[in-house]
C-alpha positions as CSV (number, residue, x, y, z in Angstrom):
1,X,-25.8,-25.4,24.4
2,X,-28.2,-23.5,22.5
3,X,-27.8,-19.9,21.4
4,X,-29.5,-17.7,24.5
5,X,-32.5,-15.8,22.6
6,X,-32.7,-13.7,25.3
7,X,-29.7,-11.5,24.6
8,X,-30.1,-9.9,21.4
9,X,-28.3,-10.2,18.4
10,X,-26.4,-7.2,19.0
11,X,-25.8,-7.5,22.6
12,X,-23.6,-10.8,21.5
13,X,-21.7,-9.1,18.8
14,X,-20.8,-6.5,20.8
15,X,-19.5,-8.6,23.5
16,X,-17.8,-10.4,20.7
17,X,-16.0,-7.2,20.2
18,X,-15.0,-6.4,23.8
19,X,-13.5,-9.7,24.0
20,X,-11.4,-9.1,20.8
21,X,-10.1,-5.9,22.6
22,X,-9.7,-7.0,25.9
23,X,-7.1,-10.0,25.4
24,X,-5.0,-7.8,23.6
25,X,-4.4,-5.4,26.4
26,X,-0.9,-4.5,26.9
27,X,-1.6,-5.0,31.2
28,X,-1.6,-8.8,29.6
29,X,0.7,-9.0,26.8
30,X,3.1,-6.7,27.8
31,X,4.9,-8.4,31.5
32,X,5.8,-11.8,30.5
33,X,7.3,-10.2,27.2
34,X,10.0,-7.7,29.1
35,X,13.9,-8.7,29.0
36,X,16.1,-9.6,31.5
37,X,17.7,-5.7,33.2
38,X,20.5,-4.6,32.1
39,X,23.8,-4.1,33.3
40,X,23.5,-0.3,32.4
41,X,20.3,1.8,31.6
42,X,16.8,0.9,30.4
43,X,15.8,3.1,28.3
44,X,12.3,3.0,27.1
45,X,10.8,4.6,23.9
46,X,7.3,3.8,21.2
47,X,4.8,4.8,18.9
48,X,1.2,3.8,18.3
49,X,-2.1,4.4,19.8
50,X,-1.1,1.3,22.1
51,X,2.3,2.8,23.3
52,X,1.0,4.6,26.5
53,X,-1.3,2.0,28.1
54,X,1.9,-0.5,27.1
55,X,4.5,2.1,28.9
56,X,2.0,2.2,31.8
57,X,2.5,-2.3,31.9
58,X,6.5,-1.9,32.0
59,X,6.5,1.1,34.7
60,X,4.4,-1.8,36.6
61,X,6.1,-4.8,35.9
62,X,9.9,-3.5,35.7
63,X,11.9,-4.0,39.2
64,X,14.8,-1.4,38.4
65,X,15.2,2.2,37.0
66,X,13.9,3.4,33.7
67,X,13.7,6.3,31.3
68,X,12.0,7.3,28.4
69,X,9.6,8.6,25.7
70,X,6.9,7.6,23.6
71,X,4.4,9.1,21.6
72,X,0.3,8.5,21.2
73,X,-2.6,9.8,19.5
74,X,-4.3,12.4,21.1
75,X,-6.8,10.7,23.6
76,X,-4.7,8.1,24.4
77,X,-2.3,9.1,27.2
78,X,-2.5,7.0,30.2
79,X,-0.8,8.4,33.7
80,X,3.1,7.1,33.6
81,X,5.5,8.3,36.3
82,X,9.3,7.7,35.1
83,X,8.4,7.3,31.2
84,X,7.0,10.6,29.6
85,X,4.1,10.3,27.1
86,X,3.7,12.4,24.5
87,X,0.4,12.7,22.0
88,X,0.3,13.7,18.4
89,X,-2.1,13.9,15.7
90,X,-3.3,10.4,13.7
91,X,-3.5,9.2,10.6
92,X,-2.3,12.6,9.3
93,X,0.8,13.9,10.7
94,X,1.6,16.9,13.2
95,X,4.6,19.1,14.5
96,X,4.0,17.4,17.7
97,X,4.7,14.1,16.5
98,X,7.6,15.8,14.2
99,X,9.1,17.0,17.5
100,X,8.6,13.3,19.3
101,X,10.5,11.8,17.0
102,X,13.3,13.9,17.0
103,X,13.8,13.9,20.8
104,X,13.3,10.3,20.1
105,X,16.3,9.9,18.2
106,X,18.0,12.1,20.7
107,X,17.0,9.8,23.5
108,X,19.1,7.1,22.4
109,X,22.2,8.6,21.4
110,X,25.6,7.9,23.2
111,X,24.1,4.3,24.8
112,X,26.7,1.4,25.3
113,X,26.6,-2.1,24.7
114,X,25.1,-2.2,28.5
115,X,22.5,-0.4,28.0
116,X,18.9,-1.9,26.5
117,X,16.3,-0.1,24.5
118,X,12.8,-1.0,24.7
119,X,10.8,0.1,21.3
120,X,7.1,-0.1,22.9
121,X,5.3,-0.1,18.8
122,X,1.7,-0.7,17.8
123,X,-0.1,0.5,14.9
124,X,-0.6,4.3,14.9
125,X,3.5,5.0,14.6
126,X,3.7,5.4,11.3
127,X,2.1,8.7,11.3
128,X,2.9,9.4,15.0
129,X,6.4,9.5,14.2
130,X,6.7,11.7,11.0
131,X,10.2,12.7,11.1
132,X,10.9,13.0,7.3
133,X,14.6,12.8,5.5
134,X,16.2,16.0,4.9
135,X,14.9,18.2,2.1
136,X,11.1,17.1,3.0
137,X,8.8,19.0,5.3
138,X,6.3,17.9,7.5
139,X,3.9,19.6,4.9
140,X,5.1,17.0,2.1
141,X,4.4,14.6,4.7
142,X,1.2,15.3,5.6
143,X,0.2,15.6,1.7
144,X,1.8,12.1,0.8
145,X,-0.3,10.5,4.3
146,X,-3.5,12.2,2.4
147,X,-3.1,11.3,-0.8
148,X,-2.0,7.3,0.3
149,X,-4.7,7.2,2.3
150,X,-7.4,8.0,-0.6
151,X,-5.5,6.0,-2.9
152,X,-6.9,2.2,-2.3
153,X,-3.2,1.1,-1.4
154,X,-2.8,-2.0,0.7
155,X,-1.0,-0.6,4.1
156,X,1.9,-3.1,3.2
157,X,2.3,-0.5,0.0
158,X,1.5,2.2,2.1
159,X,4.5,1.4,4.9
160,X,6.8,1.1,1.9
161,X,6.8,4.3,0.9
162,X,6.4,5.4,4.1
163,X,9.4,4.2,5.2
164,X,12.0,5.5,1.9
165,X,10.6,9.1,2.9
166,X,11.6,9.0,6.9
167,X,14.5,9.9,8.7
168,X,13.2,7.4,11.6
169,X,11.4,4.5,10.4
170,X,12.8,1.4,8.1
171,X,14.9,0.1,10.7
172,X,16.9,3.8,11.3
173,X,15.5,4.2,14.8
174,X,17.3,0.8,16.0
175,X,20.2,1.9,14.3
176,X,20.6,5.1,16.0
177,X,20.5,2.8,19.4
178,X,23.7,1.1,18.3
179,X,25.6,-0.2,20.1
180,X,22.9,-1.0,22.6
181,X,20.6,-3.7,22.5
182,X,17.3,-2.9,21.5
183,X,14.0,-4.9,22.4
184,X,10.7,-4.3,20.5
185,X,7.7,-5.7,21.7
186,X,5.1,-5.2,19.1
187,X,1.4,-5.2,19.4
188,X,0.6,-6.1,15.2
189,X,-2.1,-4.7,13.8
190,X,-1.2,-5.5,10.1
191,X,-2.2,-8.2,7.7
192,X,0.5,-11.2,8.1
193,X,1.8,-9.7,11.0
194,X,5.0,-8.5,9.0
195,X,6.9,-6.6,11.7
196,X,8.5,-4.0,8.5
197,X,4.9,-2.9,8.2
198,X,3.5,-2.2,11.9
199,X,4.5,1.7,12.4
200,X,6.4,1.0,9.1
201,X,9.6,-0.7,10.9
202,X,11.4,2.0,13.0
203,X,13.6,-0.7,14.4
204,X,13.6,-4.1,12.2
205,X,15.5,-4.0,9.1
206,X,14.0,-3.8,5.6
207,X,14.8,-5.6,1.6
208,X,12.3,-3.5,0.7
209,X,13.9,-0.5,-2.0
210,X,13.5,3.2,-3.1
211,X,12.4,1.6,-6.8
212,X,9.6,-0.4,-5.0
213,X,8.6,2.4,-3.1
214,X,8.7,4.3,-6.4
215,X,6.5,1.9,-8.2
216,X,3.9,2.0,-5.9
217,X,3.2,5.6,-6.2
218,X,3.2,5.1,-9.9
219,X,1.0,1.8,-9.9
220,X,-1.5,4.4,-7.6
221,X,-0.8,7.8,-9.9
222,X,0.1,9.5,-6.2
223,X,1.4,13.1,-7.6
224,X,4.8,13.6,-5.2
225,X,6.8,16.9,-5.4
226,X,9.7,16.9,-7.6
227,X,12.3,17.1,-4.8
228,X,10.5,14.2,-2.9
229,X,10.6,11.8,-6.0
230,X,13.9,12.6,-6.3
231,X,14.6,11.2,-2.9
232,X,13.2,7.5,-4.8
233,X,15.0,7.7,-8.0
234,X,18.0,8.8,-6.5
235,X,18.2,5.8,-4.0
236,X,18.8,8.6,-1.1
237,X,15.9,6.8,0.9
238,X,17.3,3.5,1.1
239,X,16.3,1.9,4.7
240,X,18.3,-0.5,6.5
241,X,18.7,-3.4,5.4
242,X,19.0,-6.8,6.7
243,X,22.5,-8.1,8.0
244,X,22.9,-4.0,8.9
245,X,25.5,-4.8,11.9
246,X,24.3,-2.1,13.9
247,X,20.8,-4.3,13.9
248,X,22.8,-7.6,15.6
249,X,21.7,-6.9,18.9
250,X,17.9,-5.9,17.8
251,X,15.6,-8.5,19.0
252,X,11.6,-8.6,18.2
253,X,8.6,-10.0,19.6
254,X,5.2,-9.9,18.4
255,X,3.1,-9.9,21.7
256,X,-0.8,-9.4,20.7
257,X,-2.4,-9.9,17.2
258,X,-5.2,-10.1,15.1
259,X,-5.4,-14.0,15.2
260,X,-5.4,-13.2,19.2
261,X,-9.0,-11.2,18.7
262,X,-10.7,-13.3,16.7
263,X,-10.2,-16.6,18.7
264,X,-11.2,-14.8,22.0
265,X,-14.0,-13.6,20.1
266,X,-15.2,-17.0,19.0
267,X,-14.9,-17.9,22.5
268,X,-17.7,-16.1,23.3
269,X,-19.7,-17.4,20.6
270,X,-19.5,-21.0,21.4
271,X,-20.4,-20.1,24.4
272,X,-23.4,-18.5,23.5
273,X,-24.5,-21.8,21.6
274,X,-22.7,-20.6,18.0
275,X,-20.5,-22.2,16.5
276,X,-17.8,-19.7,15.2
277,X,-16.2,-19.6,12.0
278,X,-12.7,-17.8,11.7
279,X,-12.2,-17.0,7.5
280,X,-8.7,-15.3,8.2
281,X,-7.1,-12.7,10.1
282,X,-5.5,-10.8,7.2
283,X,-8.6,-10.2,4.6
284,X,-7.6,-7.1,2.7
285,X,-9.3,-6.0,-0.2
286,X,-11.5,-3.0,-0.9
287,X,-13.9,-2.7,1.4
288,X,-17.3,-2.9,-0.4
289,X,-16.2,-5.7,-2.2
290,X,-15.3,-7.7,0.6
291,X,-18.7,-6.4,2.1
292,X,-20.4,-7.9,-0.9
293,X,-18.6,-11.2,-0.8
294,X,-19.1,-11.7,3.1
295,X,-22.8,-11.2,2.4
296,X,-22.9,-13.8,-0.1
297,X,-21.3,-16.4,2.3
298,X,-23.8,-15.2,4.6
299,X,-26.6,-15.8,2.3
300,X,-25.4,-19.1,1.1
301,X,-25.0,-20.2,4.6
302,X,-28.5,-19.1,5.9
303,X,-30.2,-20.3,2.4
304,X,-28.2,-23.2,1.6
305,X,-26.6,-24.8,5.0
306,X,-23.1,-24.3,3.2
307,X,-20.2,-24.1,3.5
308,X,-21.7,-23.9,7.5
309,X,-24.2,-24.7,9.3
310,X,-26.9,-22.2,11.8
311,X,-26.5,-20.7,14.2
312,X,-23.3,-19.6,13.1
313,X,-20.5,-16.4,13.1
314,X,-18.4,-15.5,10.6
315,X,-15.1,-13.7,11.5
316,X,-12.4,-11.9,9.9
317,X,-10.1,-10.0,10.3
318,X,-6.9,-7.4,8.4
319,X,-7.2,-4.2,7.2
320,X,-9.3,-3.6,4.2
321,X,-9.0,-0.6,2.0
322,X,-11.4,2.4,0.5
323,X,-10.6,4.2,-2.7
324,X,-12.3,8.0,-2.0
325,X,-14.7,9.2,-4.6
326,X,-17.1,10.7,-2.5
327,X,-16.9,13.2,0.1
328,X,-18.5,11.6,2.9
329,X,-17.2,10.8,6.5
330,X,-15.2,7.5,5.7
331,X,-14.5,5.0,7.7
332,X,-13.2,1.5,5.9
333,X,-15.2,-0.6,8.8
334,X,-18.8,1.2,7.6
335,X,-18.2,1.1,4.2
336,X,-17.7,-2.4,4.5
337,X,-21.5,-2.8,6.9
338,X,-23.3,-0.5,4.3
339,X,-21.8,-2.7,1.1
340,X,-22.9,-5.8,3.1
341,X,-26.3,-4.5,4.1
342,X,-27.2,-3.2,0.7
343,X,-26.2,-7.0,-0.2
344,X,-28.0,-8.6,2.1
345,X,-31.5,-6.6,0.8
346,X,-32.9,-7.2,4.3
347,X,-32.5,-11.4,4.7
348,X,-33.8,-12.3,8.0
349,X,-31.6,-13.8,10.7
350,X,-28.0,-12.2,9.8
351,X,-26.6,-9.8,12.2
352,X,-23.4,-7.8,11.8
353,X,-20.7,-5.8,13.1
354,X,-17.5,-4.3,12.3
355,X,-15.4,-2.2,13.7
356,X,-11.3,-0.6,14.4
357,X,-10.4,-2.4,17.8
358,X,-8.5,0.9,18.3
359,X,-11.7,2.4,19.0
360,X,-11.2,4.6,15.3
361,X,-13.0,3.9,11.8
362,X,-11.0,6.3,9.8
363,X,-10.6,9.5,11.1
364,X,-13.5,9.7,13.1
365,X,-13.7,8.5,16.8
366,X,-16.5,5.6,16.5
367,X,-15.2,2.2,16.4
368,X,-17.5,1.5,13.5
369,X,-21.2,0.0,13.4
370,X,-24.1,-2.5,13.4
371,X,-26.1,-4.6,11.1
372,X,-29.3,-6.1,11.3
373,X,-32.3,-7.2,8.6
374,X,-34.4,-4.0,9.0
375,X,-31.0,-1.7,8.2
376,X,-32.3,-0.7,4.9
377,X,-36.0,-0.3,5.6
378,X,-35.1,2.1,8.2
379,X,-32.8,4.1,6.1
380,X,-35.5,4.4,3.6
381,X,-37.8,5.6,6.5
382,X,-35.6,7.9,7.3
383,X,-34.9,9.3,4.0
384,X,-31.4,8.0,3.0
385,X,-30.8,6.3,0.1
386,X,-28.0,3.9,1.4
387,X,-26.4,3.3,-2.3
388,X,-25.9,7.1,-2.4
389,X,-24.5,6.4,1.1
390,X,-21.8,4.1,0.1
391,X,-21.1,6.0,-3.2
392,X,-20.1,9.4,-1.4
393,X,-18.1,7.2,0.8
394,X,-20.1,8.1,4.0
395,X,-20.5,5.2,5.9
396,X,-20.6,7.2,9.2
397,X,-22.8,9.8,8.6
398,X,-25.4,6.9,7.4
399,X,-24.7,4.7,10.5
400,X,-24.7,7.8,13.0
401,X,-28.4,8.9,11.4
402,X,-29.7,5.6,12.5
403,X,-28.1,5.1,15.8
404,X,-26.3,2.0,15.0
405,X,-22.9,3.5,15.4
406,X,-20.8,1.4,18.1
407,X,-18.3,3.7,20.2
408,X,-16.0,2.2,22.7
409,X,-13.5,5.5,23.1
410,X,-9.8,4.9,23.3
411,X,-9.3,1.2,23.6
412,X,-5.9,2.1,24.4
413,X,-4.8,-1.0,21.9
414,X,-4.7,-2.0,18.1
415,X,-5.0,-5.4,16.7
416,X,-7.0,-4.0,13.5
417,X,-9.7,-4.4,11.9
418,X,-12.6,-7.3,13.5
419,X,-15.7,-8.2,11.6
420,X,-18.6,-11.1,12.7
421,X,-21.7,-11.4,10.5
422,X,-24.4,-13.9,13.5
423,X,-26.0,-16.2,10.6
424,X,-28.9,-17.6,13.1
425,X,-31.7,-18.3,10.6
426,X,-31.7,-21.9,10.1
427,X,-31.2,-22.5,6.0
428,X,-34.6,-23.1,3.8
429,X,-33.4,-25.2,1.0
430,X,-30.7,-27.2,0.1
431,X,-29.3,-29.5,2.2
């Protein structure tokens, strides 16, 4: 089949997009996942920008009585009748989510080895459930979430130190739920997948230790209060590790991933006539740079017929990082399209998008953006001076001046980070 030139380049990408989205829906992954009842109660409790619409599957799947709690980021309620849903501020930390977690914990004390807990997780928790160890505030915890975030730490480093300064998370949640069983479905939206690092573990155990946490925020010269590095050196954070008996009965299953998104997404492309291209589902990296090196592959491809032929797509996916310098609006998905396009200088026939399948670049509620071969001339036009642009770090605000923002709202999900440069040029030289 040949590629349909009368949808446009963009028109493809985004339904590229949507398709990466829609198979990881919790209404799909989350009913053949659900355990056998119980003999005694189900009690049901998450975190993540997911959790809601994944409550909302087990209230329709589950045949017998339920309870529970989780907690979302603001937006991303959906309607629940027996479990209550709660919403709290993301990726930086709030009393509403300090207040979730700690009629979390609540929840699930007292519960007998009848009794089953499901952990409903997706990525989001980590800051939706900030419940900190004692002798660190909320305020401490809203500083640390700042300063990781500007750092260029990989999430994995991230969710390590994350989860030596909480009360909640490195598998302490599951072992409140002793001696219950405890089910977590998980909806991954980290590089590899590792089940310690979506939400940052509340209910899996973890080898990780207070001295890697510690080197981290060394290796990244992350300034911690004194009494909060003394939580490291002292060892008092130490999560729980594995072969914890009060984790025996914890069980996990990963039920949607990145892997997921990107092959649903080729689908569409080979439908369309292009032959799709997956280069990995856990690229990580800062984001400019692996803007600059998708371009080239671009170029080589379009220029060169290698290492693929046209029409062709190019996906990835994981969860790159951005080291702040600038003061700009963020986003690690845009800084990623403007490093690209700069890179690029205008070649004909490559197309692009990126974007947050949660529907959030950053901090700001656009997905992320678009591509095409006349990006930088129309900047120019326009006045903006797109290496300035990636310099002060403001992907968004250069994106949003020339309407090539893509926003999908709350996509009530999170399998991270997708990314699809369309190569349809056919190569001039070479081979």
């Amino acid at each position: 089949m040949n590629f349909n030139q009368s949808s446009t380049e963009h028109e493809l990408l985004r339904r590229m997009f949507d398709a990466a989205i829609a198979v990881a829906q919790p209404a799909l992954c989350v009913p053949a996942a659900l355990p056998v009842p119980p003999k005694g109660r189900m009690i049901v409790i998450g975190a993540g920008k997911a959790s809601a619409e994944m409550a909302r599957a087990v209230e329709r799947n589950w045949p017998g009585p339920l309870a529970g709690l989780v907690v979302t980021r603001y937006g991303y309620a959906v309607p629940c009748e027996r479990i209550e849903i709660v919403e709290a501020a993301h990726p930086v930390p709030d009393a509403a989510g300090l207040q979730a977690a700690r009629r979390m914990l609540d929840r699930v004390q007292g519960l007998s080895a009848d009794d089953t807990v499901l952990c409903l997780i997706s990525g989001g928790g980590s800051s939706l459930l900030p419940l900190p160890l004692d002798g660190i505030t909320l305020e401490d915890k809203q500083q640390i979430n700042l300063a990781l975030l500007a750092s260029g730490a990989s999430i994995a480093e991230m969710n390590c130190v994350r989860r030596h300064l909480s009360a909640i998370k490195g598998g302490r949640l599951a072992a409140a739920c002793h001696p219950a069983k405890v089910m977590t479905l998980l909806i991954s939206d980290v590089p590899g997948d590792d089940p310690r690092d979506i939400a940052s573990g509340p209910t899996v155990a973890d080898a990780s230790t207070c001295a890697d946490a510690l080197a981290i925020v060394q290796r990244y010269g992350i300034a911690l209060p004194h009494h909060v590095l003394d939580v490291l050196r002292s060892g008092r954070g130490e999560s729980v590790k594995p072969g914890d008996p009060r984790l025996a009965n914890a069980e996990v299953r990963i039920i949607a991933t990145p892997q997921m998104a990107l092959e649903a997404a080729a689908q569409v492309a080979a439908a369309a006539g292009i032959t799709p291209h997956i280069l990995g589902d856990s690229l990580e990296g800062e984001a400019r740079d692996v803007g600059k090196v998708m371009a080239g592959i671009a170029l080589q491809t379009t220029r060169r017929g290698q290492p693929f032929k046209t029409p062709c797509v190019l996906l990835s996916g994981g969860e790159t990082t951005v080291s702040v310098r600038g003061h700009g609006r963020g986003g690690r998905n845009v800084e990623f399209l403007l490093a690209c396009a700069i890179a690029l200088r205008g070649e004909p026939g490559i197309h692009g998008l990126a974007g947050d399948t949660d529907g959030v670049d950053g901090q700001e509620d656009i997905a992320g953006a678009c591509i095409a071969p006349d990006t930088l001339a129309r900047a120019w036009a326009a006045g903006l001076r797109p290496a300035d642009s990636l310099d002060n770090n403001d992907g968004h605000g250069f994106f949003q001046r020339l309407g090539d923002s893509v926003v999908t709202g709350p996509t009530l999900t999170n399998v991270n980070d997708f990314r699809a440069l369309l190569v349809t040029a056919p190569h001039t030289s070479g081979t």
